[in-house]
C-alpha positions in Angstrom: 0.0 0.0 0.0 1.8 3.2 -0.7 1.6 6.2 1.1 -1.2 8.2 -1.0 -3.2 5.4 -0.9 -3.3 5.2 3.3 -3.5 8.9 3.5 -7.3 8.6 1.0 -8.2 5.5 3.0 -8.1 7.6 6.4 -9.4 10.8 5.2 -12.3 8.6 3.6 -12.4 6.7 7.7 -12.4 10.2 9.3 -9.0 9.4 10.5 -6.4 11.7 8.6 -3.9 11.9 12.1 -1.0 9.0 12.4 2.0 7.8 10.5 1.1 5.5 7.2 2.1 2.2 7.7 5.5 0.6 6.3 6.0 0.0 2.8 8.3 -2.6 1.3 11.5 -2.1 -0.6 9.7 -1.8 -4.2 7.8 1.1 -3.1 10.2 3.2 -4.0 10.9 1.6 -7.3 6.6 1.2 -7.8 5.6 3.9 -10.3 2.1 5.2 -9.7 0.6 6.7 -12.4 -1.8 10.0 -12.8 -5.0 10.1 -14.4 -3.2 13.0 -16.9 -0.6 10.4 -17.7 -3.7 7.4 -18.4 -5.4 9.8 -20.2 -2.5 10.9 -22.8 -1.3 7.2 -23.4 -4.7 6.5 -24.4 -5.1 9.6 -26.2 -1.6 9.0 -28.3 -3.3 5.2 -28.9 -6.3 6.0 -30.1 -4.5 8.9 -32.1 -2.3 6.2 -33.5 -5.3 3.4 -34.3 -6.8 6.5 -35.9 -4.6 7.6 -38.2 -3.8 3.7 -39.2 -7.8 3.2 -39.7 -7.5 6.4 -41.9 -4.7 4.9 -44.3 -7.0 1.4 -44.6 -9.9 3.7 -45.6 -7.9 5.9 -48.2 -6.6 2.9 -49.6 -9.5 0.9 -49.9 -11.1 4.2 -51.1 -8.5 4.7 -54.2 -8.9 0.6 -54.9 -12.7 1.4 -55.3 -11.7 4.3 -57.6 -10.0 2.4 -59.6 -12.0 -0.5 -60.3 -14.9 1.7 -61.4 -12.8 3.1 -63.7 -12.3 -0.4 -65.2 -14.2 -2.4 -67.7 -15.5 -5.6 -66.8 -12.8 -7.5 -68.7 -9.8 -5.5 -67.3 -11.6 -6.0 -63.7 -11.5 -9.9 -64.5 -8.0 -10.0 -65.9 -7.0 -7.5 -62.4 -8.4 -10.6 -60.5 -6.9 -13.7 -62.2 -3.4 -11.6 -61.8 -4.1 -11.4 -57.9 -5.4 -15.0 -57.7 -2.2 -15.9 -59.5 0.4 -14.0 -57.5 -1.2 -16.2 -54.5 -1.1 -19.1 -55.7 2.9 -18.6 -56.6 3.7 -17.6 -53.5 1.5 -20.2 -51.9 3.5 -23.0 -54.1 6.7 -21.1 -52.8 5.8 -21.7 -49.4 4.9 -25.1 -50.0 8.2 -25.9 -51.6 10.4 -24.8 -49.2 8.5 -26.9 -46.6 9.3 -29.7 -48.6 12.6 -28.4 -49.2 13.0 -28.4 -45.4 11.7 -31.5 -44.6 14.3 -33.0 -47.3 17.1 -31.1 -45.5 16.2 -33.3 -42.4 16.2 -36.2 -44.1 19.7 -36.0 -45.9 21.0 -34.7 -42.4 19.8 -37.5 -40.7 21.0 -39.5 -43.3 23.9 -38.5 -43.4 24.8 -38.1 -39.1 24.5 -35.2 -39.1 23.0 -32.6 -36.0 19.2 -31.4 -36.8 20.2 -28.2 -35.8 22.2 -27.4 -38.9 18.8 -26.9 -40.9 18.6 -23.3 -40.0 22.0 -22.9 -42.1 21.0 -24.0 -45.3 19.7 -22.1 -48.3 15.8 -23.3 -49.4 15.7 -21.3 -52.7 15.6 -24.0 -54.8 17.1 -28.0 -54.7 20.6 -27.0 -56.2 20.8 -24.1 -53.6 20.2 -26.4 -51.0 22.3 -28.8 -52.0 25.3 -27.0 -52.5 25.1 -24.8 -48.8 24.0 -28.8 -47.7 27.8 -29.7 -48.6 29.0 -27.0 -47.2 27.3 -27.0 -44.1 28.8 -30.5 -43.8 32.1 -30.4 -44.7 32.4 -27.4 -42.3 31.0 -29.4 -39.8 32.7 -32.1 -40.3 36.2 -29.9 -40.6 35.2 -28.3 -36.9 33.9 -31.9 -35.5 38.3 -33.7 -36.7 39.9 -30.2 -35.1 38.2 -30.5 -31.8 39.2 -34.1 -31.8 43.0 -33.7 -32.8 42.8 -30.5 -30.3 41.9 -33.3 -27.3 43.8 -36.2 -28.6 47.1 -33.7 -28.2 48.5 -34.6 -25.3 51.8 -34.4 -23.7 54.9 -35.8 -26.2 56.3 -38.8 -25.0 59.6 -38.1 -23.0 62.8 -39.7 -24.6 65.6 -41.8 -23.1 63.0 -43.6 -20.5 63.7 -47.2 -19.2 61.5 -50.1 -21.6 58.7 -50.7 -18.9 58.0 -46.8 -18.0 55.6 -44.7 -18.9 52.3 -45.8 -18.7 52.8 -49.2 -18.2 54.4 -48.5 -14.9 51.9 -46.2 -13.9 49.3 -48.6 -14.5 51.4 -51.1 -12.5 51.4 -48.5 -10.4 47.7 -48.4 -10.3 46.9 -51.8 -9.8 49.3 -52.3 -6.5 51.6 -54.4 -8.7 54.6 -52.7 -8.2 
């Protein structure tokens, strides 16, 4: 409860006298807000909805226009041009999915980690194969370094005794010598 709100509660009780009670730690850091401040946010958003509804209407307005302005035929030919461009980009869509789905296939086919599918190229099947190889030999490139990088280990020191090294620490191990 902060402190304005205790000082209305006891004026609106009779009781303005007293201290207000404690308030915690995020009191301070609360932000209360005034109704001039709810008032212009929801003036600058319905300001903002306003002017966006204004743009849909002009353009719809001007589409109107110009449709009036055509014949029937040129109206018809308008439409099959807009049904086309949606059926293009809907067969687009459609075969990059399968595009994708292919690209999990090969990488699973190949051993590869799932999560390399968001690194290839669906533009077309020869795009994909192509950044496909890539994407693998790259992988595969970082995969042998990080192995040679943890196979490296300490060289083997020279003029040693036959049975040292890690035989003798294995001896060693075991409680055999």
């Amino acid at each position: 409860m902060d402190r304005y709100m205790w000082l209305r509660l006891a004026r609106a009780e009779g009781d303005a006298g007293g201290e207000p009670p404690e308030v915690g730690e995020n009191a301070l850091t609360d932000r209360t807000f005034t109704q001039e401040d709810i008032d212009r946010a929801v003036r600058e958003t319905a300001d903002r909805e306003r002017k966006r509804a204004d743009a849909a209407v002009a353009k719809a307005r001007a589409e109107a226009q110009r449709l009036a302005g055509m014949t029937v035929a040129e109206r018809m030919e308008r439409e099959r041009e807009a049904r086309d461009a949606e059926l293009t980009r809907r067969e687009g869509e459609l075969a990059r999915r399968e595009l994708r789905a292919q690209a999990v296939q090969t990488l699973s086919e190949r051993g590869l980690p799932h999560d390399l599918v968001g690194a290839l190229s669906y533009a077309d099947a020869e795009a994909l194969e192509k950044s496909l190889g890539g994407v693998e030999t790259a992988f595969r490139k970082a995969v042998q370094k990080g192995v040679e990088s943890r196979m490296l280990g300490q060289a083997p020191k020279a003029g040693g005794e036959a049975g040292s090294g890690w035989v003798k620490q294995a001896r060693r191990a075991a409680g055999l010598s």
